[in-house]
N, C-alpha and C positions, 0 to 999 in steps of 0.2 A: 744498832740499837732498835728495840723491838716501837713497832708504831710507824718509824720512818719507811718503810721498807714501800717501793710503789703499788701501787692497785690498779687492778683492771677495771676501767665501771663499765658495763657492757649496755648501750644507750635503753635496751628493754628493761632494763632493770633498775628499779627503784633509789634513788640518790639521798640520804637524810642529810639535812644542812646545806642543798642546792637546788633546794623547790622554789618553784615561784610563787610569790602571794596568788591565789586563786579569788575568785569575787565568790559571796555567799551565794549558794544555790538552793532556789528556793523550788523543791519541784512541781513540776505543772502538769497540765493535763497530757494524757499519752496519746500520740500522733494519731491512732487507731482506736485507742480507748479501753486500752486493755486495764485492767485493775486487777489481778491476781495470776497469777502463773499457777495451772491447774495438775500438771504434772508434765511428764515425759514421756515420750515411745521410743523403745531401744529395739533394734531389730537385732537379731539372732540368727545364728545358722542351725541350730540347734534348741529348739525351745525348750523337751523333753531334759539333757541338760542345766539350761539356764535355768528350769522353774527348781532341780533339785539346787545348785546354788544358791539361792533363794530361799529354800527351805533350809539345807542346812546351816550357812553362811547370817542368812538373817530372820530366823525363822517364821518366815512370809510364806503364808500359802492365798492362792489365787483367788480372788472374789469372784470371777467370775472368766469360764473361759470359752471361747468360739472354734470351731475348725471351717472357713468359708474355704470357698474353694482356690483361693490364689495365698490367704495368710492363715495361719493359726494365730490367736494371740492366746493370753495370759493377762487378765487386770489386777493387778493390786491395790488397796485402798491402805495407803497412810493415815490412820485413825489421828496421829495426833492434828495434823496439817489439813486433810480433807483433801492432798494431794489424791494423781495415780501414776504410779507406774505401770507403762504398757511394754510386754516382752513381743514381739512378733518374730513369727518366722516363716518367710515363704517357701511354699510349698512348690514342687513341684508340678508340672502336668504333662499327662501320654497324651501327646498326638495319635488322629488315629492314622494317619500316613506313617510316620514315623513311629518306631517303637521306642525310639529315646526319651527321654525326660527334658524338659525344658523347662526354665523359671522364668516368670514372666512378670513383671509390672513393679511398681516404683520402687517396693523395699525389696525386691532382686536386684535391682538394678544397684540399688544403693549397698546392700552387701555385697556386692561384685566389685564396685567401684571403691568400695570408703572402708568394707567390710563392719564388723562387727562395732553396734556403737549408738550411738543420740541420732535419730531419724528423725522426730519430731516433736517439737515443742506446744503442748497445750495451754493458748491462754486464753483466760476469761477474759470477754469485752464485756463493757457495760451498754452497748448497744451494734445487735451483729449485725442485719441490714447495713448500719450504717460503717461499720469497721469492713465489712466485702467490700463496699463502695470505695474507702478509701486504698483501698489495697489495688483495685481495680485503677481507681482512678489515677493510680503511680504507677499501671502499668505491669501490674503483677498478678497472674492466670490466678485464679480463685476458683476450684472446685469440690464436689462432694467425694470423699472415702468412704467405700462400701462399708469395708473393715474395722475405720473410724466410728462408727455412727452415724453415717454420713454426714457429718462433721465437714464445714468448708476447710479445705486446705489449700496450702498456697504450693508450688513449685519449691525446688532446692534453692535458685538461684540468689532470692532476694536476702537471706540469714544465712552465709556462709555454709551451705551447702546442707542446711538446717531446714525440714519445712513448717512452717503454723500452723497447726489446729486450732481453731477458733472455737467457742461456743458462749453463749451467754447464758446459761444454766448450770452449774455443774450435774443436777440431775438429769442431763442429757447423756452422761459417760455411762456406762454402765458398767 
């Protein structure tokens, strides 16, 4: 008979008619004081690529773009949101002992390791000073990205292998 038949509930997956009453949540202030999520940085193996995806796919062309010497990025500004999306892609570099090619520094490492994907998360605090402090004061490395804006950023380790960008302007993005 259709309806009896067993089901698998697989514990990550959502149950309707076996929830528990939850207490109202009233939200509060954020641990660090972030108040807006300002966009993303998606590193790339291929920026040339991803900026034509981009264009063709959502026809986004770039506000603004860099070539420094360890990333290229790519900015995009989401007009409706005041979002950005960041494309980067690290660059190679010639040693001059060796003539091979070598990639070096955080978003090689992290396309080596996670590959192509969300590198890091920009949020707006409403007070930076004090949101490094707290980041710090948990124990979590806090420094500038050249290729950021020098933008404090945090390591991988603390946001699932996710790093923060902080700023408390958004006219500090470029």
């Amino acid at each position: 008979m259709p309806g009896t038949e067993p089901v698998y509930l697989h514990p990550l997956l959502p149950t309707l008619g076996r929830g528990r009453a939850r207490p109202a949540w009233e939200p509060g202030p954020h641990p660090i004081g972030a108040t807006r999520l300002r966009g993303v940085v998606l590193v790339t193996g291929d920026l040339d690529a991803a900026m034509a995806l981009y264009r063709v796919q959502l026809g986004l062309e770039p506000d603004h773009r860099e070539e420094g010497p360890a990333v290229r990025t790519a900015w995009y500004g989401l007009t409706q949101t005041g979002q950005r999306v960041v494309l980067a892609e690290p660059r190679a570099r010639q040693t001059a002992s060796q003539m091979a090619s070598q990639m070096d520094g955080p978003a090689a490492r992290h396309l080596v390791r996670a590959g192509e994907g969300i590198f890091a998360i920009i949020l707006q605090v409403a007070d930076l000073p004090a949101a490094v402090t707290a980041l710090e004061r948990a124990g979590t490395a806090v420094g500038p990205t050249e290729w950021l804006a020098e933008l404090p950023t945090t390591g991988p380790e603390p946001a699932a292998d996710v790093r923060l960008v902080l700023t408390s302007a958004p006219d500090r993005l470029p």
